[in-house]
Each structure stands twice: as C-alpha cells, then as structure tokens.
C-alpha positions in Angstrom: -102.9 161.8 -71.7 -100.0 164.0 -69.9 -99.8 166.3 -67.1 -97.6 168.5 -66.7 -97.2 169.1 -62.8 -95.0 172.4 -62.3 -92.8 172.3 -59.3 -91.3 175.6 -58.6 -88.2 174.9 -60.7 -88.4 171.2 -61.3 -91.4 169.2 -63.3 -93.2 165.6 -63.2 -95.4 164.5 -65.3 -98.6 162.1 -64.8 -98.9 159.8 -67.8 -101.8 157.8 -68.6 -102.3 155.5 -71.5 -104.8 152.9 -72.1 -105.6 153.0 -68.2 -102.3 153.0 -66.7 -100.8 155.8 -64.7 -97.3 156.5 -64.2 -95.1 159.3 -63.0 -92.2 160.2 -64.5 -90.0 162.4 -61.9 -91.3 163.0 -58.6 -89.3 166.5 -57.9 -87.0 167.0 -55.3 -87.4 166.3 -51.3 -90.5 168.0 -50.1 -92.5 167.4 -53.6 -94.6 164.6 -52.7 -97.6 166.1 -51.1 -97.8 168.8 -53.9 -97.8 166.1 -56.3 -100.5 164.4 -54.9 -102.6 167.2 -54.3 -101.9 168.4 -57.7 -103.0 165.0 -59.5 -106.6 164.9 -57.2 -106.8 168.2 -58.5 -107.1 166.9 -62.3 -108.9 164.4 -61.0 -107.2 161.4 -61.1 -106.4 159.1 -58.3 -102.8 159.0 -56.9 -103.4 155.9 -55.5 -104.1 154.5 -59.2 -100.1 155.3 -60.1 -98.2 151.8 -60.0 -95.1 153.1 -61.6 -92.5 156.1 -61.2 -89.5 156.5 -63.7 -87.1 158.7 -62.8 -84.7 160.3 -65.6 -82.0 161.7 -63.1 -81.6 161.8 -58.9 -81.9 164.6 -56.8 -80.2 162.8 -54.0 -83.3 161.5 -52.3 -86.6 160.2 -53.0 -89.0 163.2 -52.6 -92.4 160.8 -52.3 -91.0 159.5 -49.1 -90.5 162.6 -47.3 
C-alpha cells in the first residue's frame, strides 16, 4: 500500500508492505504535524513508522520542528 500525502507543493508518501511502515520524504520545515494528522486520518498509526528515507534535503528536518 502507498499514500500519497500532498503537501502544498512538496509530497511524502506512507509505504506499507507486509506490515512495515515507512515514509519516504517528510516535506519541508513545518510539515510534520500535517503528516501526522494526515496518516491517522487513513488510519494508520504514525507511531507504527520505524523508517524515513529521504530522496533529497530541504535544509532541515521538518518532523523535528
């Protein structure tokens, strides 16, 4: 399973295969709580991700802002 989580003009995606969640981007600074909110939405668990690849840098890391 993907989701696709729009974010204004960036995206991040919420992969899950055979149980495992990962996210791949995380957006730029100021993302993080839309992220979250966005995967309880779908119901998933954020809390359930144990990996985030990233496939460039916007300068900081958005989930700790």
């Amino acid at each position: 399973m993907i989701l696709e989580l729009n974010l204004r003009f960036v995206k991040s995606f919420l992969v899950e295969t055979r149980g495992n969640q990962f996210l791949v981007d995380s957006g730029v600074v100021g993302s993080g709580r839309k992220i979250i909110s966005m995967i309880e939405k779908s119901g998933k668990n954020p809390s359930s991700i144990k990996t985030v690849a990233y496939t460039h840098s916007h300068g900081a890391d958005p989930l700790s802002a």
